[in-house]
N, C-alpha and C positions, 0 to 999 in steps of 0.2 A: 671554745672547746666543748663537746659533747660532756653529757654529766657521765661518772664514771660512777659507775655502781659500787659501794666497798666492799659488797660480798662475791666479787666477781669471780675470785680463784676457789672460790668454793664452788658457784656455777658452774664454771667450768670443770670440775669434780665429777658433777652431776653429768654434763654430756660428754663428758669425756669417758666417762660409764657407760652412758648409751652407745653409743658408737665400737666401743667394746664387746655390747653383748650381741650387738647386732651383725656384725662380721663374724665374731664367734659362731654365731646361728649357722655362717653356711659351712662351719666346718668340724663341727662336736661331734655332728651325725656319723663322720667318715669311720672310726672305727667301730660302729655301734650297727652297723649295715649287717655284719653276717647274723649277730643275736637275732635284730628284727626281722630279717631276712625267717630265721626258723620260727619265730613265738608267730608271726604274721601273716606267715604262706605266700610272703612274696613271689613270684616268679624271678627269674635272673633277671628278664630284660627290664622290669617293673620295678626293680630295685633303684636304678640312678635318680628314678623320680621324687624321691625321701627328698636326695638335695638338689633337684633339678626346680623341684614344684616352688620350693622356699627362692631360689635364683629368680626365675624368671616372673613370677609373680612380682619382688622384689623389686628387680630390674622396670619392667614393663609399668607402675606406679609411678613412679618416685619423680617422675614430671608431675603428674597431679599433686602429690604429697607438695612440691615444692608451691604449686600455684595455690593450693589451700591453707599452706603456711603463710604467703603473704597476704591474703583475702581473710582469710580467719583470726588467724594470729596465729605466731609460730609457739607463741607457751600451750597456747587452748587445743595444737593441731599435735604436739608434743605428748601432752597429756594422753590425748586418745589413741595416740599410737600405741603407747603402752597397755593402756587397756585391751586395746585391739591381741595387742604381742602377749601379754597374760592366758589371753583367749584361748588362743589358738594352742600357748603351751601345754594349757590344761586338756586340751582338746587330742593332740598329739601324743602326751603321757597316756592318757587314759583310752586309748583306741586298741579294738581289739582285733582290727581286720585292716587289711593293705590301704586301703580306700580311704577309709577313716583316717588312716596316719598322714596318708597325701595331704585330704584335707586342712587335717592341723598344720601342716607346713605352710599351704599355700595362706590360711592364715596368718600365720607368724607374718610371711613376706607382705602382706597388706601393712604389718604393724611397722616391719621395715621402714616399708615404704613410707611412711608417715614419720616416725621417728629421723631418719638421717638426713634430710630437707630442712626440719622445721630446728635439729638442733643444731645444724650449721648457721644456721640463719640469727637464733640464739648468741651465740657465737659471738657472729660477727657485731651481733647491734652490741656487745659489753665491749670489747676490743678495741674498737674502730677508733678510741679517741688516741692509742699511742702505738705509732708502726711498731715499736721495738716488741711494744707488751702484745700486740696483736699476733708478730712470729714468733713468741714463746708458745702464747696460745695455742697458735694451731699447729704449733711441735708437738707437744705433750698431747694433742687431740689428735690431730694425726699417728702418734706413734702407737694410738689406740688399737687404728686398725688392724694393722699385720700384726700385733702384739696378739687381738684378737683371736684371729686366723690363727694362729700358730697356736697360742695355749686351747680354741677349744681341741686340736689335736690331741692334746696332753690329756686335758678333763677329760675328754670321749674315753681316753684309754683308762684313767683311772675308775672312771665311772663303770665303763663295762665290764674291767676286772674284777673291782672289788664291789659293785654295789646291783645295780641291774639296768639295763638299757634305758627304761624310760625315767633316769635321772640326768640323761643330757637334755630332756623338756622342763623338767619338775624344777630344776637349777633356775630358770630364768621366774618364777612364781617369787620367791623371796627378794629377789633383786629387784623385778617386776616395782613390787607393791613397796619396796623401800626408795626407789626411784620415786613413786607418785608424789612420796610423804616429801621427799625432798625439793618440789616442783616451786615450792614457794620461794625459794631461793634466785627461780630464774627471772628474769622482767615481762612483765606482761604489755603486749601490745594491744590496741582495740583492733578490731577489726575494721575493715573500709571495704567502702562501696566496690562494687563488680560482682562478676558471673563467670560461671564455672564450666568451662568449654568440654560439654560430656563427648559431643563429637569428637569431638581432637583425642580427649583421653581415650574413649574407645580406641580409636584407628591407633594411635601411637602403642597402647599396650599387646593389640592382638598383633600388629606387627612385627615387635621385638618379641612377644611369646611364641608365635610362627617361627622366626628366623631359628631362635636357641630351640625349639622344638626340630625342625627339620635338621639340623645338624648334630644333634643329639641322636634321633633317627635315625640318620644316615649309613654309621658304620654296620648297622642291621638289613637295613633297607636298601643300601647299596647309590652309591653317591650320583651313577645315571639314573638311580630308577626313575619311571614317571612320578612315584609319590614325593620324592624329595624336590624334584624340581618344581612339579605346582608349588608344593609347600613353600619355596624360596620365591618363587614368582609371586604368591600369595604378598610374602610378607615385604616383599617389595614393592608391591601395589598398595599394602596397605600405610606402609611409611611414604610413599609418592601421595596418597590421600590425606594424611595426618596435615604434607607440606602447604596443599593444595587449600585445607580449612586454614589453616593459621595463617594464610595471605588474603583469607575473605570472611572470618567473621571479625566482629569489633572487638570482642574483648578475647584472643586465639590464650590459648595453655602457653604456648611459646611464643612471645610474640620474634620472630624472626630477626627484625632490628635489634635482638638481646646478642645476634651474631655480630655486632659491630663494637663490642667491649673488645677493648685490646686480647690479643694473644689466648680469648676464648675457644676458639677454634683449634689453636695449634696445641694448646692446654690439655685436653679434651682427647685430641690424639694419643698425648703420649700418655695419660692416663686409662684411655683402649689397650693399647698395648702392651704398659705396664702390668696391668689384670691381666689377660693375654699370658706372661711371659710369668707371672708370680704367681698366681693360684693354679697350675698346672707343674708347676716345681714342686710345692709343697705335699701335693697331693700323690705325685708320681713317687720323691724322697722317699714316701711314709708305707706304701707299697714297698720299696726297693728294701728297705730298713725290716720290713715284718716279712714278705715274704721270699728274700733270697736271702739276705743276714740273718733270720730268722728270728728277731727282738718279738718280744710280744705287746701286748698292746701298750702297757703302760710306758714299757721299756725304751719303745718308740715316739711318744710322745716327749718324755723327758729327754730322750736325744734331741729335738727338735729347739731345745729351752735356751742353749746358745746364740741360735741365731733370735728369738725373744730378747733377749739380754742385752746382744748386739743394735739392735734396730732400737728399742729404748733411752742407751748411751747417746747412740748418735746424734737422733730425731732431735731427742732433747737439749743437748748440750755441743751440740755442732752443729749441726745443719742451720738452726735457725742462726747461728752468729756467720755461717759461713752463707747465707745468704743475706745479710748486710753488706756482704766486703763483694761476691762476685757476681750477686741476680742469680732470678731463676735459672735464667736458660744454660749455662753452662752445668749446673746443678743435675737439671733432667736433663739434658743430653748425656752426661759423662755418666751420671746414675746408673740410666737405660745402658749404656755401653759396659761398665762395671757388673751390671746383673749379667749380660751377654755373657764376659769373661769366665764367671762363678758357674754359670750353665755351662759353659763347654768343658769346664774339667769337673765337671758332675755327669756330663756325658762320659769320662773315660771309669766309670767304676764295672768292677770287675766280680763276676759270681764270687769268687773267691774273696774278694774284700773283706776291710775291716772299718769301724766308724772312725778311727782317728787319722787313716791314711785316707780314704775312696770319700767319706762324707762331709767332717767335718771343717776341714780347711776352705774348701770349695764352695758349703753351704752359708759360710760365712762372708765369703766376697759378695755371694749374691746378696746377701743381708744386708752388705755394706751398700750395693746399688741402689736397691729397695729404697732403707734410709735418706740417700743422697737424692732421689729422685720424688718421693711421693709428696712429701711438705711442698715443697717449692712448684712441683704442678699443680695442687691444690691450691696452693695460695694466688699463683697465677692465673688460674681460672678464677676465681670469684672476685678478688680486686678490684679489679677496675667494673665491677656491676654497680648499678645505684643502690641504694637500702630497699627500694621499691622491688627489686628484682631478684635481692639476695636469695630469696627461697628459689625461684627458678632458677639461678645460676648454682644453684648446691644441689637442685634436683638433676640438672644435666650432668654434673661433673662426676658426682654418684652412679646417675644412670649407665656412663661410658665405661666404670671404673668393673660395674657389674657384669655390665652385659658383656664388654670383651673378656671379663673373668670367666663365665660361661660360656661362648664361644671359643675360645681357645682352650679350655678344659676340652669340650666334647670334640673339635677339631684333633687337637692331640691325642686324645686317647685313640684316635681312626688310627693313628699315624703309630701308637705304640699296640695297639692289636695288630696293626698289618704286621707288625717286625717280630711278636712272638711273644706282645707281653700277655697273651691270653692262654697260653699256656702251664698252666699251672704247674707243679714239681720241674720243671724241664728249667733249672735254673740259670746257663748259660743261653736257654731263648728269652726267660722272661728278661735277661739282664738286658740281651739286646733291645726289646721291646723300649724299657724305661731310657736305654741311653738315647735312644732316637728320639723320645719325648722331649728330651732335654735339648737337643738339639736343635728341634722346633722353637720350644721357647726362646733357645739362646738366638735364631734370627729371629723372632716376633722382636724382643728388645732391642738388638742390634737395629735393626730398621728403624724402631721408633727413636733409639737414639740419634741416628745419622740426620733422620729426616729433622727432629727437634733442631739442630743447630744448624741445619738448614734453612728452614723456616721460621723458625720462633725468632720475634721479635725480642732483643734485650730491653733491660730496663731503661736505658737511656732512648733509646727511642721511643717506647709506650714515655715515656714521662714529657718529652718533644710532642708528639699525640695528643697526648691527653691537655698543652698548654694551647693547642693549633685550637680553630676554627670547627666544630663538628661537621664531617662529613653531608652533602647532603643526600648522596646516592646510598646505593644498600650492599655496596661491597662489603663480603665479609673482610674482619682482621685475625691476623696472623697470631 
């Protein structure tokens, strides 16, 4: 049996924090856009980029973060995230022009990128000697993030009510530096031999920055234009590039064969999708709640505290025992179908609405999917990785969980501007706008749910798998 650390659930305290403030990150800013918007001279269109630059920086790392967690050490690569993430807060606080704010963001997501690799990885090397304590684990660390997500809606609103906008940056400076203090708690590994494939990280980051760039663009730019199609063409040349070095240098960021862990691939889908179909709920909800119900900023936030509540109970105290008794894959598949559900009667709200009929009932099934779905594809992605590749397989599952969280945000919003959510006072078009948003989501998860129990392997066969022969060809698995 592996040594078991005996300060391990305090560890986990520690990245169970991180992972907290870091989903937090991409969503405090949301109701803190119109203040900065005026003290800053944003332009309109210059505005998304506040939480665009923090995304896709973010997103586009967090393969590197992963591969320097395992080459470095994941406490040493830990450590510097925060640093990094301190940086950029101070940096973002203290700016006094659009530019400047960008900046700070795009720093934050570097630190991102460093922090959510290296503390999974953490993680898993305290866990790994007992399945049971391992799915507690990454309940209560899992339940972090959409807990995240959802309260910094809350704090943005409390923040810009009562205090001033750049206390959704200033917030992370105490946490920041009480994290560091706390670092000694977690296990330090040495580092090992290898090199650090800048090629690969180049192409892989501009890549995913192109893709969420051009589709961010787009509903401006116009979905034929010639600009947005180089820009996609771009960024799919530059991820066909990325594939091309990781099957010819020696030591690749990904190496490819990490595609042959059980149910990595299908994992990975449904957690695209899941971001996809969740962070465009929330974000469209809090819109619908401020500007057709008219809540204000706090008031809006503290509506959202339910489904918080909800997703907490669950994560924590059912899901992980409910994936003992039936595996992942029914888990994410019914999850993803359950969010579907909660989306389509979030699509029938009405100008006229109220939070206890139009909102609440509805936004809580979806909490219930969320719950049922995001543990159990997380843990299904990283499982079956070696300890050698833990950082890369928490770098990937992160990366997908982002990047379709941004893509499906900018996607959908094309889709709730076409139908009238850009119309401001005009509250029976904005209503329509937001329901068609929902709509979308509701198939993004729908899909990824059908496809999940189509494809994904159950546990009894990754366990059949993993007792066979390894593979000697480079089929990916399911």
């Amino acid at each position: 049996m592996s040594h078991v650390n005996p300060r391990r659930w305090w560890a986990l305290l520690v990245l169970a924090t991180a992972q907290f403030m870091v989903i937090m990150d991409t969503s405090i800013i949301g109701v803190a856009l119109p203040e900065m918007q005026k003290d800053l001279g944003f332009g309109q269109g210059e505005l998304q980029w506040v939480f665009n630059a923090y995304v896709i920086v973010f997103g586009g790392l967090l393969l590197l973060g992963g591969r320097l967690s395992d080459l470095v050490g994941a406490r040493k690569i830990f450590v510097t995230g925060w640093a990094v993430m301190i940086a950029g807060s101070v940096l973002a606080a203290a700016a006094q022009t659009a530019w400047v704010e960008i900046a700070g963001r795009a720093v934050q997501g570097v630190g991102g990128a460093l922090i959510a690799p290296s503390a999974m990885t953490l993680l898993m090397m305290l866990f790994t000697h007992d399945p049971k304590e391992l799915g507690k684990a990454m309940a209560l660390y899992g339940a972090a993030a959409p807990a995240g997500g959802t309260a910094g809606v809350f704090l943005g609103g409390v923040f810009t009510e009562w205090a001033a906008w750049q206390w959704v940056f200033v917030i992370y400076i105490p946490i920041g530096l009480a994290t560091l203090a706390a670092t000694k708690l977690l296990p330090d590994v040495g580092s090992r031999r290898g090199s650090v494939d800048v090629l690969g990280a180049v192409a892989v980051t501009a890549g995913l920055a192109l893709a969420v760039f051009a589709v961010v663009r787009a509903p401006e730019a116009g979905w034929g234009s010639t600009a947005t199609i180089l820009q996609l063409v771009g960024a799919a040349a530059l991820l066909v590039l990325f594939l091309v070095i990781q099957k010819s240098v020696r030591e690749p960021l990904m190496p490819l064969g990490v595609w042959r862990v059980p149910r990595l691939g299908s994992a990975n889908l449904a957690m695209t999708l899941l971001g996809a179909a969740w962070i465009p709920m929330w974000y469209f909800l809090n819109l619908y709640l401020q500007q057709v119900l008219g809540y204000g900023a706090f008031a809006s936030g503290a509506a959202l505290l339910p489904m918080t509540v909800l997703l907490m109970i669950f994560m924590t105290a059912v899901t992980s025992r409910l994936m003992t008794k039936v595996g992942a894959k029914p888990l994410i598949g019914g999850g993803l179908l359950v969010l579907a559900a909660g989306l389509v009667w979030l699509a029938a709200v009405e100008p006229t609405g109220t939070f206890l009929v139009d909102v609440l009932p509805a936004s809580l099934v979806a909490a219930l999917g969320m719950s049922l779905a995001y543990i159990p594809a997380m843990i299904a992605a990283m499982s079956g990785a070696p300890q050698e590749q833990a950082g890369l397989a928490s770098g990937i599952v992160n990366t997908t969980y982002n990047v379709g969280s941004a893509l499906g945000l900018a996607a959908l919003t094309a889709v709730a501007m076409s139908q009238g959510a850009d119309r401001l006072g005009d509250l029976p078009e904005l209503t329509e706008g937001f329901s068609a948003a929902f709509v979308g989501a509701a198939v993004i998860a729908a899909v990824g749910g059908v496809v999940t129990l189509l494809v994904m392997k159950g546990d009894k066969a990754v366990a059949a798998e993993a007792a066979a022969p390894a593979p000697q060809g480079e089929k990916v698995s399911a």
